[in-house]
PANU-388668 format. One record per residue (C-alpha): x, y, z; residue in one letter. Coordinates in steps of 0.25 Angstrom, whole numbers, plus 2048, in hexadecimal, padded with zeros to 3 digits. Layout:
BEGIN
XYZA ...
END
This chain:
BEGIN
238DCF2ACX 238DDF2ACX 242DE62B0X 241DEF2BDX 240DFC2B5X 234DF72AAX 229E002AFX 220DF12AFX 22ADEB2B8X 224DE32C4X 231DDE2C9X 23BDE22D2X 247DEA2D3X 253DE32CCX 25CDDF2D9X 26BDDD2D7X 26ADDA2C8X 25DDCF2CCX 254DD02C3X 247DCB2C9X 23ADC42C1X 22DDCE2C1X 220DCB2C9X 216DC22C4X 20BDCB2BEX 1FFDC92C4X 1F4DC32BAX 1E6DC92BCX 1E3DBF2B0X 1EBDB32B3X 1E5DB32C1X 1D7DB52BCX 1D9DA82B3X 1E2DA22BFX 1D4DA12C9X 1CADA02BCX 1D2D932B8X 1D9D8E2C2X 1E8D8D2C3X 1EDD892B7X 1DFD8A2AFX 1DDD802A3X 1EAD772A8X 1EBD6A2ACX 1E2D6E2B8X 1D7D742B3X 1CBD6E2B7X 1D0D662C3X 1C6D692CFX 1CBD722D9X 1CBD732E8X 1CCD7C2F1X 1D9D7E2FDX 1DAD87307X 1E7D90306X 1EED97312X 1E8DA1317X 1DFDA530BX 1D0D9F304X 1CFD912FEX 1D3D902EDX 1D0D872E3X 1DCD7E2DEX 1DCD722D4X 1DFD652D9X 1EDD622D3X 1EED542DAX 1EFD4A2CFX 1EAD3F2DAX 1DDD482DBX 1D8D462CDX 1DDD372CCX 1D2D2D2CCX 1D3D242D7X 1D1D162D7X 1C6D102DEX 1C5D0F2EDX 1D3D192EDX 1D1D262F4X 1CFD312EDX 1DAD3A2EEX 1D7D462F6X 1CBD402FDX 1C9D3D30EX 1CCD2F310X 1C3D2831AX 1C7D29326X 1D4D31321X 1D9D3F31FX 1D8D46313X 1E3D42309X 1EDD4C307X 1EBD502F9X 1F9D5A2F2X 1F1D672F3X 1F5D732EBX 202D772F0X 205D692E7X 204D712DCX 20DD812D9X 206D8C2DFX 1FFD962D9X 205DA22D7X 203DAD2DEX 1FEDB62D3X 1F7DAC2CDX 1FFDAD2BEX 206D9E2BCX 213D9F2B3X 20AD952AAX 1FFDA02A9X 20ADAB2A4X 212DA129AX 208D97295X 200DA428DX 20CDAA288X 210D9D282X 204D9A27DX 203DA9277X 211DA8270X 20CD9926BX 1FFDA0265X 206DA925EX 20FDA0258X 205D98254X 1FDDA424DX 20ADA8245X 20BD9A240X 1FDD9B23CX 201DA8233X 20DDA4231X 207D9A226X 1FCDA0223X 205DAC21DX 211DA2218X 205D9D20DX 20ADA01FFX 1FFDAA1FEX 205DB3207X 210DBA1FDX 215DC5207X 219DBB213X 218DC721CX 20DDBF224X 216DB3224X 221DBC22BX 219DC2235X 214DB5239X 222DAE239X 226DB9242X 21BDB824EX 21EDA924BX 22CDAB251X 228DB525CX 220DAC262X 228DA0262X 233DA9267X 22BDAB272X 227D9E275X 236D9A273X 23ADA427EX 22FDA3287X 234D93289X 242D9728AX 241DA0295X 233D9829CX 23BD8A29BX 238D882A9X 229D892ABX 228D8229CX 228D7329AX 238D74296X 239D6928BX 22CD6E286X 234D7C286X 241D79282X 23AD71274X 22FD7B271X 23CD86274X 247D81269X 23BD7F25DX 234D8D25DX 244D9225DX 246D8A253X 23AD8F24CX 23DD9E251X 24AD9E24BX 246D9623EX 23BDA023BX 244DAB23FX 24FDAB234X 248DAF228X 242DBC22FX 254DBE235X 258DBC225X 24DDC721FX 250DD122BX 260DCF22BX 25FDD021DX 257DDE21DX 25FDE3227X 26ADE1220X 266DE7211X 261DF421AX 26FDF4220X 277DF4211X 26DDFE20DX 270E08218X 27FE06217X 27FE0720AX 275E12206X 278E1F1FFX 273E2720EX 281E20214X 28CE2920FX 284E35214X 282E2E223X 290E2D223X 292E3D223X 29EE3C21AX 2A0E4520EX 29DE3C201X 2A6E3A1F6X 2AAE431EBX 2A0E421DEX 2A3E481D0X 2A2E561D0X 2A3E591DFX 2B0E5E1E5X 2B9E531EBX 2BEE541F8X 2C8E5F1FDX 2D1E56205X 2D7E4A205X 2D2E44211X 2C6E4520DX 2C5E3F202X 2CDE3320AX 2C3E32214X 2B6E3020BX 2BCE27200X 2BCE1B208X 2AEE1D20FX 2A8E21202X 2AFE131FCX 2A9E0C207X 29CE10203X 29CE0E1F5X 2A1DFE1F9X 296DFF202X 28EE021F6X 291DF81EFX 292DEC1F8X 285DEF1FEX 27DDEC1F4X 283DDE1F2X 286DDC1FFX 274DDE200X 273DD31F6X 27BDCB1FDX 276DCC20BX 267DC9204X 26BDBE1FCX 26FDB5209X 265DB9211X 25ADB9208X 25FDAB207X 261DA9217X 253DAD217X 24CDA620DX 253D9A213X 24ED9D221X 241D9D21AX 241D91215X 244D8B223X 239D9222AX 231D8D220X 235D7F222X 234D80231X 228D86233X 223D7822AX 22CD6E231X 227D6423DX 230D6B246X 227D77245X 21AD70243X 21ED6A253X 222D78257X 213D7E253X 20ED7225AX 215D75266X 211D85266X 204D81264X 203D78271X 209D84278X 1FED8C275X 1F5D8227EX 1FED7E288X 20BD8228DX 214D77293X 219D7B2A1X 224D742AAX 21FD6C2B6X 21BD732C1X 21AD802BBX 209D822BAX 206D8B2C5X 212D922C8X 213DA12C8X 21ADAA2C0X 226DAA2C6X 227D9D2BBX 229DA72B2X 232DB12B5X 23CDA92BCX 240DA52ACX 23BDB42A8X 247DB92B1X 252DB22ADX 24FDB529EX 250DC02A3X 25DDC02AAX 263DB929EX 25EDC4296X 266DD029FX 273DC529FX 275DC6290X 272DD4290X 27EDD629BX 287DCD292X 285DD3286X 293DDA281X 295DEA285X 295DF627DX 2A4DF5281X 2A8DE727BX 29EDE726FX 2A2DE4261X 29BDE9256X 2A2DDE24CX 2A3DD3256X 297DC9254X 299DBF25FX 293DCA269X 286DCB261X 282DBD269X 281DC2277X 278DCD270X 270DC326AX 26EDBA277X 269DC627EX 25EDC7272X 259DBB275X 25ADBB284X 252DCA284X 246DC227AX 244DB6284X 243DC2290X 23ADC8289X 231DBC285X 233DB9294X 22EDC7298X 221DC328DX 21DDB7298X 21FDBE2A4X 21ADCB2A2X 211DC9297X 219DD428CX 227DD7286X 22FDDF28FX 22FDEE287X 23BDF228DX 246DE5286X 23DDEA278X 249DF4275X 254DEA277X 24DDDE272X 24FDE6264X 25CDEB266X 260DDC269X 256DD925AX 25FDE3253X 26DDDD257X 269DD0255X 264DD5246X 271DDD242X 27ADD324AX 274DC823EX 274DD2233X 282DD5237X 286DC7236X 27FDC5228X 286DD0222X 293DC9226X 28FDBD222X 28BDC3214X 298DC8213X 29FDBB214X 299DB8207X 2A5DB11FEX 2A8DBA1F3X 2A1DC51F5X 2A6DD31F0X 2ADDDE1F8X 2A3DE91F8X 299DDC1FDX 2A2DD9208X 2A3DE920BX 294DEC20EX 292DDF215X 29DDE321EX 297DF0220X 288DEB223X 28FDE122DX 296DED234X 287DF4233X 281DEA23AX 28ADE8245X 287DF4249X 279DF3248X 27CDE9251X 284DF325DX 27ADFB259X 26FDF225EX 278DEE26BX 278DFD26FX 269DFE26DX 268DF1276X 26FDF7282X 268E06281X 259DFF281X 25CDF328CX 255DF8297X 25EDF22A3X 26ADFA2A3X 271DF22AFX 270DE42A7X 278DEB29CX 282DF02A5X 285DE42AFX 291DE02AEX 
END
């Protein structure tokens, strides 16, 4: 999951463009629990008496008896499974190579992802609990409510993510069902925060180009005012006319173009409100906190997964991650890139979401976020932020029947944001740590 030059790193040198999974990291704990418990402690297992086989060429250990046939209850006068018969051999009784192997550092994928789930499902289920404890009437500010609608989206983000990418060692239609409703509940909650922060970020943009500091930032002489002398020459005076006329329709327009870009999405956000609101009271919901909330006790794995190592997991981790360095090679070069052309903003925004599910990914495996992606995790926020503010400006100015001036400074702010937007990009490319995936052909 790290790259060969993170200072952490435990794998190896990338070979021929290869990028191999880490190491399993040896767990001092998870072994510890491992002998204390038994393999797999507190599962299906727990408390079947245990008995003792010799291995090659090392001591006798104990291992549970996972024959079914060993603890049915015969009928009477049958033999008993596992016992001498008179006058007979032993029975062959399916020892333990029956069952998957231990691995050999003794951490099971199932010891690695059932906590995390069940971390991300807690959470969840403590926003939810403050959540409505802050969206009660008494609690005028809403702040609270905010705060805990946010941690209520990161964890199911998380969750949502972490059965994406671990579809494989998860029970799939278990996966594939729990996956598509915290999406759905994700991007439902999501929206009002999107109309408040677009909004915002648009009204500090109008304000900016709009302000008396712009004219001076511009280092062009300002026009002539009564009483000063006018300019010497002609030129001159050709030159600052139009710019100067610019920003007084500038002027103009942006305060009507600021009502305007808060009156829809004042309303885009109250109606995105309302359906949070009606989601977070529906059945569909209701059956989505039920689910988290069994998640929390148990985590539903494929058949044949308990007792496997590692290597589970980061079979999955790695091609998230080669997904991940694929989009970012695809993605359009400096060369080719068009500040005005939209159509390119969806490569950008694939690569967004494929750098969150590597990093979620890089959670299970390794326990923490990887600190070197934190830099082009937030370029790849800010683009997809001014990317949308761009497209509401022009939407806004669409509006039927709006005036000139209007039109003017909606058409300036869209300008403004695109190149936020190439602005973002080039931040993206300076803080990628892994220059060769950036210039692969």
């Amino acid at each position: 999951m790290r790259r060969p030059d993170h200072p952490t790193t435990t794998r190896p040198t990338a070979v021929n463009g290869a990028l191999p999974g880490p190491e399993s990291p040896e767990s001092p704990e998870a072994r510890e629990a491992l002998e204390a418990d038994g393999p797999g402690g507190g599962g299906p297992w727990a408390g079947v008496p245990e008995r003792t086989v010799p291995e090659a060429g090392g001591p006798e250990r104990a291992v549970p008896n996972r024959t079914v046939t060993e603890h049915a209850v015969p009928e009477a006068g049958a033999p008993v499974a596992g016992a001498p018969e008179a006058g007979g051999p032993d029975h062959a009784v399916p020892g333990p190579t029956t069952a998957p192997p231990l691995p050999t550092d003794g951490v099971t994928a199932e010891a690695v992802l059932a906590p995390y789930l069940q971390g991300q499902a807690a959470d969840f289920l403590r926003s939810l609990r403050l959540h409505r404890e802050h969206s009660a009437p008494s609690d005028a500010g809403g702040q609270g409510a905010e705060a805990a609608a946010r941690a209520l989206r990161r964890s199911a983000r998380r969750i949502s993510g972490s059965l994406h990418t671990f579809r494989t060692v998860l029970d799939p239609v278990w996966a594939d069902h729990l996956r598509t409703e915290l999406a759905w509940l994700s991007g439902t909650l999501a929206r009002e925060h999107a109309y408040a922060g677009r909004l915002t970020r648009l009204l500090d943009a109008l304000h900016q180009l709009s302000g008396a500091t712009l004219p001076a930032a511009r280092g062009t002489k300002p026009a002539t005012k009564p009483g000063t002398q006018p300019a010497t020459t002609t030129a001159a005076r050709t030159a600052g006319a139009p710019e100067a006329q610019g920003r007084a329709v500038l002027g103009v327009g942006a305060a009507r173009a600021g009502a305007l870009l808060e009156r829809q999405l004042t309303l885009a956000r109250t109606r995105a409100h309302s359906a949070a609101l009606q989601a977070l009271g529906s059945s569909r919901f209701h059956a989505v906190a039920d689910a988290v909330a069994l998640l929390a006790s148990e985590v539903p794995l494929a058949p044949g997964t308990t007792g496997r190592g590692t290597e589970a997991l980061l079979e999955p981790a790695e091609r998230a991650e080669q997904r991940l360095l694929a989009a970012v090679v695809a993605l359009p070069a400096d060369e080719s890139a068009e500040p005005y052309n939209e159509a390119q903003d969806a490569a950008w925004h694939q690569a967004r979401l494929l750098l969150r599910l590597h990093r979620y990914a890089h959670e299970v495996v390794l326990g923490a976020a990887d600190p070197v992606l934190t830099g082009a995790g937030h370029a790849l926020d800010l683009h997809r932020d001014a990317a949308e503010a761009a497209a509401a400006a022009a939407a806004a100015a669409r509006t039927p029947r709006i005036a000139p001036a209007t039109a003017y400074a909606l058409g300036v702010l869209h300008a403004d944001q695109r190149h936020e937007v190439e602005a973002a990009r080039a931040v993206f490319r300076e803080t990628w740590p892994y220059a060769t995936a950036m210039t692969a052909p």
